[in-house]
C-alpha positions in Angstrom: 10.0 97.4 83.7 10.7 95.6 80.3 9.4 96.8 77.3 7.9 94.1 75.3 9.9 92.4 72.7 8.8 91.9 68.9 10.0 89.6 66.4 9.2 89.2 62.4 8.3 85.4 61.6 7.8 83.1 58.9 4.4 81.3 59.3 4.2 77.2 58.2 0.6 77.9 59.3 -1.3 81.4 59.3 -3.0 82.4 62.0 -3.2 84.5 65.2 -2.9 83.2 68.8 -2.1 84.5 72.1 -1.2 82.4 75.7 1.8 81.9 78.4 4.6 80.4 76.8 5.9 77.2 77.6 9.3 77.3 76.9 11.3 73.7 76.1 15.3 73.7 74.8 14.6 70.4 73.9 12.1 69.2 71.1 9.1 67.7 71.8 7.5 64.5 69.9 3.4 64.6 70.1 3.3 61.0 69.2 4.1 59.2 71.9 4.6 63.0 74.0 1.3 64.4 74.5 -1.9 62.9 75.7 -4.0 64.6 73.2 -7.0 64.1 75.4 -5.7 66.2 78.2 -2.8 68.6 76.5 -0.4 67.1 79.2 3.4 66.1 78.0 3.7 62.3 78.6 7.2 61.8 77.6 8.8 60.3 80.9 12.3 61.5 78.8 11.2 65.2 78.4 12.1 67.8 80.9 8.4 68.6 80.5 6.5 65.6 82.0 3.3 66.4 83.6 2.9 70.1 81.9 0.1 70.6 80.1 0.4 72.7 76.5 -3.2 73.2 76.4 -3.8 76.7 75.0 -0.2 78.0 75.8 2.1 78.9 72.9 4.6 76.2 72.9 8.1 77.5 72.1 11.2 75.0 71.6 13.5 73.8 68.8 11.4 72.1 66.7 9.1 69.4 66.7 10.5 65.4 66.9 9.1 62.8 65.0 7.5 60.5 64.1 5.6 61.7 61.0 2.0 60.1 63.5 3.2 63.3 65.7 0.7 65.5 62.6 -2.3 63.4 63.0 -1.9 63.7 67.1 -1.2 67.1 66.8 -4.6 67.9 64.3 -6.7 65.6 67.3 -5.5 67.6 69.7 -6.7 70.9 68.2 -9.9 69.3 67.3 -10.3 68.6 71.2 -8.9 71.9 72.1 -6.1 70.4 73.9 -3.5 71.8 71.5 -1.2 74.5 71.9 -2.8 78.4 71.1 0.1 78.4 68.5 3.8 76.8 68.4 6.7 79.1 67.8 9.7 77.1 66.9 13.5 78.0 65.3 13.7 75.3 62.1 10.5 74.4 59.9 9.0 71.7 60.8 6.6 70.1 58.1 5.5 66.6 60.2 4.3 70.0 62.6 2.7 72.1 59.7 1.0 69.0 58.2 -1.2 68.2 61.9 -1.8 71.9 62.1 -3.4 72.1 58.3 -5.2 68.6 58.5 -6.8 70.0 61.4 -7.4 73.6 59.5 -8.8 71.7 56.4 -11.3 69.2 58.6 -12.1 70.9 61.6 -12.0 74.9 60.5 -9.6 75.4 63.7 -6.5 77.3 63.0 -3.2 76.8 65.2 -1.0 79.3 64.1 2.7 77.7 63.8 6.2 80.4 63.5 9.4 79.9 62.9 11.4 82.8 64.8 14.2 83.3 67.0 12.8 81.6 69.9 16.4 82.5 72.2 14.9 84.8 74.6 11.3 84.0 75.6 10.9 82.3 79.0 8.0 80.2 80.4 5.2 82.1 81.8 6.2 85.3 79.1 2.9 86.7 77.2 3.1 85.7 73.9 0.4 87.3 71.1 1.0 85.8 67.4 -0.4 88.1 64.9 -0.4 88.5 61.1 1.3 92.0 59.6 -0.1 93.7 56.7 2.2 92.0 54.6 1.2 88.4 55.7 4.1 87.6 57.5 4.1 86.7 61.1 5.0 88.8 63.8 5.5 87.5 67.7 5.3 89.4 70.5 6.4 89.3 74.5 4.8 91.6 76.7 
């Protein structure tokens, strides 16, 4: 049995969130890459077509362009079609600003981490949480 695994993180966005990961080594564009209707990955070029990120924790890279990938991004979590939180390895601010447009107009929080991603596999339990300090900290069960 594995014991689970926790990690420190830097938050872009604060917030908690817990789902399977979905686990991409290549970065994912939500303009043009996600139906935000439906959560599903629409990028015929992405290893990922046809998954859906709705309520998952969505770890990869980072995000890819365009800077419209934010305002697809904050429809999706209006929808509820987003990811449950997005752990990636380099800041991303076209990311961060979709996830705070949609904190600022909708009240919905999408938490979004930059950690060491190396490790986590699809299908891994993944809980974000916030420590006492404000920081992040990701866990794998």
């Amino acid at each position: 049995m594995t014991r689970p695994v926790e990690r420190p993180g830097t938050f872009l966005v604060v917030g908690e969130g817990e789902g399977e990961a979905l686990v991409f080594s290549q970065a994912l564009s939500f303009w043009g890459g996600i139906d935000a209707a439906t959560g599903e990955i629409i990028d015929h070029s992405h290893p990922g077509l046809g998954q859906n990120v709705a309520g998952k924790i969505l770890v990869m890279p980072s995000g890819r362009g365009s800077s419209s990938s934010s305002s697809v991004l904050a429809e999706a979590i209006r929808r509820g079609t987003a990811p449950a939180g997005i752990l990636i390895e380099r800041p991303d601010p076209i990311l961060a600003v979709g996830a705070i447009v949609a904190e600022f107009l909708y009240e919905i929080r999408m938490p979004l981490v930059v950690c060491a991603i190396a490790d986590f596999v699809s299908g891994d339990r993944v809980v974000i949480g916030v420590r006492e300090d404000g920081g992040a900290i990701v866990r794998r069960t």
